[in-house]
C-alpha positions as CSV (number, residue, x, y, z in Angstrom):
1,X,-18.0,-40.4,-16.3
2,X,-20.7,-37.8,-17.7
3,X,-19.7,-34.7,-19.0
4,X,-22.7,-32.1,-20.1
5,X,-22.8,-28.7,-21.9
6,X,-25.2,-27.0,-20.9
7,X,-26.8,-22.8,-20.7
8,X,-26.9,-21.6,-17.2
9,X,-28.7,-18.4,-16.2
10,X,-27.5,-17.8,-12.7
11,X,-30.9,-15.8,-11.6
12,X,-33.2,-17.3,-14.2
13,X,-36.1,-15.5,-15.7
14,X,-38.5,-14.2,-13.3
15,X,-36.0,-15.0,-10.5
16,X,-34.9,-12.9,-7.8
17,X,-32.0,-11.1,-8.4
18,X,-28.8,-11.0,-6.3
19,X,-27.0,-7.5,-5.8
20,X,-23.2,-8.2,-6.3
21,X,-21.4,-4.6,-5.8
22,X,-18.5,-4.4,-7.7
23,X,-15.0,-3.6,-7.0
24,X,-15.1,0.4,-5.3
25,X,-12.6,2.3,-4.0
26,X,-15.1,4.4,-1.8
27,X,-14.6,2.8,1.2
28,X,-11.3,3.9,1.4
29,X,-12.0,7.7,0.3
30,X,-14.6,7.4,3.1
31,X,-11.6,6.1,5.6
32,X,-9.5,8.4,5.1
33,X,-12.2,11.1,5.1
34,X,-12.5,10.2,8.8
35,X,-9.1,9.9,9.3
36,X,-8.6,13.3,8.3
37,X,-12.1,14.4,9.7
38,X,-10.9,12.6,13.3
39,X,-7.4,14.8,12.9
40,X,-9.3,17.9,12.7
41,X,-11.1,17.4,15.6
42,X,-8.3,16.6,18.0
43,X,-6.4,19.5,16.7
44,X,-9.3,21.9,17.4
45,X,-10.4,20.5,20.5
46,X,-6.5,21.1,22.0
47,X,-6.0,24.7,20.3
48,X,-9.2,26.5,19.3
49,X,-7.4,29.3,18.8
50,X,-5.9,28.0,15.9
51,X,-6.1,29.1,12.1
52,X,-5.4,26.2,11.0
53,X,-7.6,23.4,12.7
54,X,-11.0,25.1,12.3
55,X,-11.0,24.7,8.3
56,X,-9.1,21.4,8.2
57,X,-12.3,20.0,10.8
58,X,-14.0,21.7,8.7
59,X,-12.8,20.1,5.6
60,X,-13.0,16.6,7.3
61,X,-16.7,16.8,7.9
62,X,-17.5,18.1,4.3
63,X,-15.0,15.1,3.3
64,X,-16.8,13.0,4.7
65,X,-20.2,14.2,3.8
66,X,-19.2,13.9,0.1
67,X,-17.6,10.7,-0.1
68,X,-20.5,9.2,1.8
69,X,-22.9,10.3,-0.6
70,X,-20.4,9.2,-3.1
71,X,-20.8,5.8,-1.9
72,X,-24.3,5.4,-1.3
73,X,-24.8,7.0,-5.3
74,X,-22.7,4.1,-6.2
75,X,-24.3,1.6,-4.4
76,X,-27.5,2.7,-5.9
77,X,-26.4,2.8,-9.0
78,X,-25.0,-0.9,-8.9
79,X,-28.3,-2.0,-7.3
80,X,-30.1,-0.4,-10.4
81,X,-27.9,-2.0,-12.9
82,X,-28.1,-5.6,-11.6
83,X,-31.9,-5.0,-11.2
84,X,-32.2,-4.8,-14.7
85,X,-29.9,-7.5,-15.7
86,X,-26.4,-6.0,-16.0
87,X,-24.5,-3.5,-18.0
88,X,-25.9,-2.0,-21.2
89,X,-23.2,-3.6,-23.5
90,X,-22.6,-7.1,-23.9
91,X,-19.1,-8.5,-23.3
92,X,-17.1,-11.3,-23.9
93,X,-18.8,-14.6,-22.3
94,X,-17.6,-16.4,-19.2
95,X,-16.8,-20.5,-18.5
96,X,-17.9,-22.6,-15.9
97,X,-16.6,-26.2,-15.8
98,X,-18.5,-27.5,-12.9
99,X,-17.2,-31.3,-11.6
100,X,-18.9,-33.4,-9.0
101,X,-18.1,-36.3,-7.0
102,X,-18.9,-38.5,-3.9
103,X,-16.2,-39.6,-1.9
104,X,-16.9,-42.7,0.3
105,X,-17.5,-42.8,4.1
106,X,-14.3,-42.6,6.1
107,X,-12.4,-41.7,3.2
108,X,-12.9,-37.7,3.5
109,X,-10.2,-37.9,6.0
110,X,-8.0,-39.2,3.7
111,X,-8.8,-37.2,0.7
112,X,-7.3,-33.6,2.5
113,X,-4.3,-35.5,3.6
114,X,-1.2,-33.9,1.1
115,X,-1.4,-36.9,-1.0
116,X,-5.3,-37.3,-1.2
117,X,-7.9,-36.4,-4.0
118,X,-8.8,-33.1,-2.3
119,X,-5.4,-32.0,-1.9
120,X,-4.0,-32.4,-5.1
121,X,-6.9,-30.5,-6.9
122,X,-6.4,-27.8,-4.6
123,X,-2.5,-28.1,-5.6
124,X,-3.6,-27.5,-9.3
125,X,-2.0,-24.8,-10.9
126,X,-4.0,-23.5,-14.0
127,X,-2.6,-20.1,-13.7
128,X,-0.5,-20.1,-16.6
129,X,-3.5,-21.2,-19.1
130,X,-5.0,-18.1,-20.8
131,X,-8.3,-17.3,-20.0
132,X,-8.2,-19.1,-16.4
133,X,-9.7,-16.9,-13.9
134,X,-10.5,-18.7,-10.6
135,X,-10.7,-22.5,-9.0
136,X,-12.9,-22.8,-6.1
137,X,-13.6,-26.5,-4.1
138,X,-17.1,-27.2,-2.1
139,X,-17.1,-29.9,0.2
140,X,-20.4,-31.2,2.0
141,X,-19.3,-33.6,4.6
142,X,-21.5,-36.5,5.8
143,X,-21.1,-38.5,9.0
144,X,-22.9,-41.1,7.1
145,X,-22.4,-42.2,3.8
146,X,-20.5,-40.4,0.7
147,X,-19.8,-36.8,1.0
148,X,-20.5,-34.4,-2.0
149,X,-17.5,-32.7,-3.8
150,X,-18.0,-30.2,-5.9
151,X,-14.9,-28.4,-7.9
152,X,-15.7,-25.2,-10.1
153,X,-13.2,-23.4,-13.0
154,X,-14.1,-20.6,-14.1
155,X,-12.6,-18.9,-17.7
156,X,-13.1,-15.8,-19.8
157,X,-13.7,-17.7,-22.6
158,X,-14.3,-21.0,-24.4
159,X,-11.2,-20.7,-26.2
160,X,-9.2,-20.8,-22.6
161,X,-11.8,-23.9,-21.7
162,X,-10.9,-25.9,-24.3
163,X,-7.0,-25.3,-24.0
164,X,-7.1,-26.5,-20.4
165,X,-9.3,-29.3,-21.8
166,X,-6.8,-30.3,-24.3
167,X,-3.1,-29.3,-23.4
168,X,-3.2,-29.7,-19.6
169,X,-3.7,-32.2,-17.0
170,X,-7.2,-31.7,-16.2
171,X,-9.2,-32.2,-12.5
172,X,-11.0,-35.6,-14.6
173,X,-7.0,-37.0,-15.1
174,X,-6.8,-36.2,-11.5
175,X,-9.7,-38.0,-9.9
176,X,-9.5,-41.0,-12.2
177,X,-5.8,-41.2,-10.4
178,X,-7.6,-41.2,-6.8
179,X,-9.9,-43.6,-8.3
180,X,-10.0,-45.4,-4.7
181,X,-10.8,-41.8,-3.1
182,X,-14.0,-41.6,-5.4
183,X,-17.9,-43.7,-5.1
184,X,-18.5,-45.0,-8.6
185,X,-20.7,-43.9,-11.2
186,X,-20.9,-40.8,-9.1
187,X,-18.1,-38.3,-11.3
188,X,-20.2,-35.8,-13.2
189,X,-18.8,-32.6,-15.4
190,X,-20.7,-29.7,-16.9
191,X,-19.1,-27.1,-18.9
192,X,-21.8,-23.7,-18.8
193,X,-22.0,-20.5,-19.8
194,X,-22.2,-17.6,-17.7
195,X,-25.4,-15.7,-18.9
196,X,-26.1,-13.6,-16.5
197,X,-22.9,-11.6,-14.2
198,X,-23.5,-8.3,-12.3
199,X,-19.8,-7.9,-11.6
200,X,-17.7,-6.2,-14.2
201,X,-14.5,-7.4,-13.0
202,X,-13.1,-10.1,-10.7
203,X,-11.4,-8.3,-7.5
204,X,-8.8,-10.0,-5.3
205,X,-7.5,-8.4,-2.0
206,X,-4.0,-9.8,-2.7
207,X,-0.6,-8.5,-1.4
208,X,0.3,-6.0,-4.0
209,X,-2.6,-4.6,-3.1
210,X,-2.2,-4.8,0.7
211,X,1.4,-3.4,0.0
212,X,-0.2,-0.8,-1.6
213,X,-2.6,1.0,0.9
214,X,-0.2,0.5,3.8
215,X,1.9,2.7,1.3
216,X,-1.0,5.0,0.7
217,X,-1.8,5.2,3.9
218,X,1.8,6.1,5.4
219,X,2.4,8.6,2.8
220,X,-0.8,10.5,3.8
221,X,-0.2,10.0,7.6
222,X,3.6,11.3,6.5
223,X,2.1,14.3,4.9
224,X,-0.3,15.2,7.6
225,X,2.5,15.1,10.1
226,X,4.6,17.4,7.6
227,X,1.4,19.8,7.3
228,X,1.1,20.0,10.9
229,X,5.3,20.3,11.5
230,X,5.4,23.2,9.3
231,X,2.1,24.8,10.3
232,X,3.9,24.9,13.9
233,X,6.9,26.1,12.4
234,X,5.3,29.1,10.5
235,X,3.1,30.3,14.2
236,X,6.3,30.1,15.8
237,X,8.1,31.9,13.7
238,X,5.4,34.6,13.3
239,X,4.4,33.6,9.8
240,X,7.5,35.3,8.4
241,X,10.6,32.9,9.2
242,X,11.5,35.9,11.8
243,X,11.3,34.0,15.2
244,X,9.2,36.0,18.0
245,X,10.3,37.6,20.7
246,X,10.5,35.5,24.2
247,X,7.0,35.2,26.0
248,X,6.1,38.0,28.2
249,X,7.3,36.7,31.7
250,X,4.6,38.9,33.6
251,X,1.9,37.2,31.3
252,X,0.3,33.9,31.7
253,X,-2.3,32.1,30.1
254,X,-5.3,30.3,31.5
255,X,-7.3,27.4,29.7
256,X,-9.8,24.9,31.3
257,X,-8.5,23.9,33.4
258,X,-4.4,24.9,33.5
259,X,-2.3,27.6,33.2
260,X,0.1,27.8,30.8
261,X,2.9,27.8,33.4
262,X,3.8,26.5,36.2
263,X,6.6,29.1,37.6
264,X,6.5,33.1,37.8
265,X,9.3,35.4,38.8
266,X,9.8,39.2,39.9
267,X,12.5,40.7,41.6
268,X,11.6,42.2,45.3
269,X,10.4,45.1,47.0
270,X,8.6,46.3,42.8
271,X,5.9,47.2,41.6
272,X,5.0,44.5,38.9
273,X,2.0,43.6,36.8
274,X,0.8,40.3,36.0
275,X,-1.3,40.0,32.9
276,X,-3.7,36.6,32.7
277,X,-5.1,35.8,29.5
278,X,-8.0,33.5,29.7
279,X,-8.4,31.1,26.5
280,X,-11.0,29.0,28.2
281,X,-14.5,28.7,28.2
282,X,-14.6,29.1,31.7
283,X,-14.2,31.9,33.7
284,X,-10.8,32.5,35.9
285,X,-8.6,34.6,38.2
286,X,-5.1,35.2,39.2
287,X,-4.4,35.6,42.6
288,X,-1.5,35.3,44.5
289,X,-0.8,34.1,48.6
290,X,2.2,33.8,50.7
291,X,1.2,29.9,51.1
292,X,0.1,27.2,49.1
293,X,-3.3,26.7,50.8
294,X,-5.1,30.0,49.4
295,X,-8.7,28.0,50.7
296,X,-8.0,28.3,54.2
297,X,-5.7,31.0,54.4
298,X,-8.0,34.3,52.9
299,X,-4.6,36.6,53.4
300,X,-3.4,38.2,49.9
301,X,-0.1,38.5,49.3
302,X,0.1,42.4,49.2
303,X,-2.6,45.0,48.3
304,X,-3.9,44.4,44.8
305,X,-2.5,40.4,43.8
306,X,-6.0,39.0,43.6
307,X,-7.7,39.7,40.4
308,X,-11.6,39.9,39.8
309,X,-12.7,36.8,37.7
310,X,-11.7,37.0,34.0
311,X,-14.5,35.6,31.8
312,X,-14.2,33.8,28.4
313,X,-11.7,35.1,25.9
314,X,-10.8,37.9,27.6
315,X,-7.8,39.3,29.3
316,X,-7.3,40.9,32.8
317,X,-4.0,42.5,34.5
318,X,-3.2,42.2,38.7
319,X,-1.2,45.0,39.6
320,X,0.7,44.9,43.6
321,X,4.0,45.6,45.0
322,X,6.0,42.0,45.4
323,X,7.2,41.5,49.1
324,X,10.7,40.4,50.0
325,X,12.4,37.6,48.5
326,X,10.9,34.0,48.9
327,X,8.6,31.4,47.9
328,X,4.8,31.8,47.4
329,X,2.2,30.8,45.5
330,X,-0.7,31.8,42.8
331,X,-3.6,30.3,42.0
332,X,-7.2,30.7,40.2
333,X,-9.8,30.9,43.4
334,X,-12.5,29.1,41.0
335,X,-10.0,25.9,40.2
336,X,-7.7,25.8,43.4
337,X,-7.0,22.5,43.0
338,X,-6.0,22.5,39.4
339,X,-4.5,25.5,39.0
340,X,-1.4,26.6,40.9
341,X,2.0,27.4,40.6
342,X,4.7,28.9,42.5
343,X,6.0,32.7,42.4
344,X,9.7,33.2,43.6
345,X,10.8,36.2,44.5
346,X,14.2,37.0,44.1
347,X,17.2,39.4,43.2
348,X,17.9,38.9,39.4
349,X,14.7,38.2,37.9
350,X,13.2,39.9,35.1
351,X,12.4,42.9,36.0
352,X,8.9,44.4,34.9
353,X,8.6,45.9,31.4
354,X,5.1,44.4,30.2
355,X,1.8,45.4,31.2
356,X,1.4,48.6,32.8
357,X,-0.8,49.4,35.8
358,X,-4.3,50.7,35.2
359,X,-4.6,54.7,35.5
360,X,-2.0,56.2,37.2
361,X,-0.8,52.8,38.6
362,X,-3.1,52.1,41.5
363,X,-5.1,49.3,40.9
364,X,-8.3,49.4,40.2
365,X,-11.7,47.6,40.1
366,X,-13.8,44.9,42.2
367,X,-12.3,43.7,45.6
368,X,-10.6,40.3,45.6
369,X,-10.7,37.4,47.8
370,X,-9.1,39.6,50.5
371,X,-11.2,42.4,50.5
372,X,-8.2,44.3,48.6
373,X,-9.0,45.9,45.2
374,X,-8.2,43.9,42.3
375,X,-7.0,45.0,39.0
376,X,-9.7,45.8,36.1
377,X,-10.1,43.0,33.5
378,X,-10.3,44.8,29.8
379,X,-12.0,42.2,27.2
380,X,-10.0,41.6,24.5
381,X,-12.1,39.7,21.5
């Protein structure tokens, strides 16, 4: 067996070097950048009108912004340092003990098996040696002759090299007991130097790790869902912890392309006002029809109960006279088929006490479906 000592530079002089990024904890700031970025979004497409989800999108996207420019500074800074030739200060030097072998043909087979050569190096345990920082086994398989082993150590020092060397069964004790699993003359060792190492530290992905940004991660997707919990608990309680008063039942929101309810009541034979408020971006209308087939069927319900159209943002009020009790129907003309609901009519309902009628309560402004006036639509910004 040959054992060498020899200087390695890993790049060599005039080589080309190898950029090696160390360890960085950007990727993850940059994750959860989008997460939060992503959370924003949702928020804001489902509820524009909200306070709260304009600034936290808005938060996201500078979020991510930031910590991507973090990263690429990084990078580039990492690139520039193993450009030329590592940190500024020198530290402590690193071990290689490099070991080589051939292993006959057909015996590679053999060699993984639990009790073969291969095996019980990989079995070694060096872990408890001081200095010992990683064990790594090449194989280069051949389906014709010997195949080429090679089995690297690598150690903070030589201190923790020569310790393994001396106190501990070493991988030489373990091939020369596989003897018949190794070619002859073929067992070679070199213990080297690390000259050259762009990496500052050796990173490992291992299970405390793992553990740890699962943790990470559900205490932030914990929080968010607390943030967004109390955020609806403070606009439904009106900021204050007083709660608000029941929704209006003569007022009904439109967005695109629902309303916000499906059901509205008045008592019979009264004059009632239904306000629409249109949070969409597209324009809508309220109108109401004794059936549920307003296309065919151009008959309003009474004088007044179709609306003009209500554009963006804005509110409008139908004023009319409700008929006798029953069963009919409203709808917005410009999305029949997507928004409807049903207005009952009957004794006991909530009598009107919301919106008023425009002027003196005849209603007023462009003529509905019908050729009845509909009510005026005030914009409210």
């Amino acid at each position: 067996m040959d054992e060498h000592n020899d200087g390695h530079d890993s790049h060599g002089e005039g080589g080309h070097g190898v950029h090696l990024p160390d360890p960085s904890l950007w990727p993850l700031v940059v994750g959860i950048a989008c997460l939060v970025a992503g959370a924003g979004l949702i928020w804001w497409s489902r509820d524009r009108d909200s306070s709260y989800a304009g600034p936290l999108l808005g938060l996201g996207v500078a979020f991510v912004l930031i910590s991507a420019a973090g990263w690429a500074w990084e990078d580039g800074r990492m690139k520039r340092k193993a450009e030329s030739g590592g940190g500024a200060e020198p530290r402590e030097a690193r071990f290689n003990q490099v070991l080589t072998f051939a292993i006959p043909e057909g015996q590679l087979a053999a060699a993984r098996e639990h009790d073969g050569l291969i095996a019980a190096i990989n079995d070694a345990d060096f872990r408890d040696l001081e200095g010992f920082e990683d064990l790594r086994i090449t194989v280069s398989p051949a389906e014709t002759g010997p195949s080429q082993v090679l089995v690297e150590t690598t150690w903070r020092g030589r201190e923790g090299l020569n310790a393994y060397e001396a106190n501990k069964q070493s991988l030489l004790d373990i091939v020369a007991a596989h003897g018949g699993q190794v070619t002859p003359g073929t067992v070679q060792v070199f213990d080297m130097e690390v000259v050259r190492d762009t990496k500052d530290t050796t990173f490992k992905f291992s299970l405390g790790a793992a553990t740890t940004l699962l943790i990470g991660l559900v205490a932030g997707g914990a929080a968010l869902g607390g943030m967004l919990t109390a955020f609806q608990s403070d606009a439904s309680a009106g900021g204050n912890g007083t709660p608000t008063q029941p929704p209006d039942p003569y007022s009904i929101t439109a967005t695109d392309n629902r309303f916000s309810r499906g059901t509205l009541e008045a008592p019979p034979n009264t004059e009632v006002t239904f306000t629409l408020n249109n949070r969409g971006n597209a324009p809508h209308n309220l109108a109401f029809f004794p059936d549920n087939d307003p296309i065919t069927n151009d008959a309003a319900l009474a004088p007044g109960s179709i609306s003009e159209h209500i554009q963006s943002r804005s509110s409008g009020s139908v004023t009319f006279t409700t008929p006798a009790a029953g069963t009919y129907y409203f709808v917005c003309q410009i999305h029949p088929t997507e928004m409807s609901g049903q207005f009952v009519v009957r004794e006991g309902a909530p009598p009107p006490g919301g919106g008023a009628p425009a002027g003196n309560g005849t209603p007023t402004g462009t003529p509905g479906a019908s050729g009845t006036p509909g009510a005026s639509a005030t914009p409210t910004r």
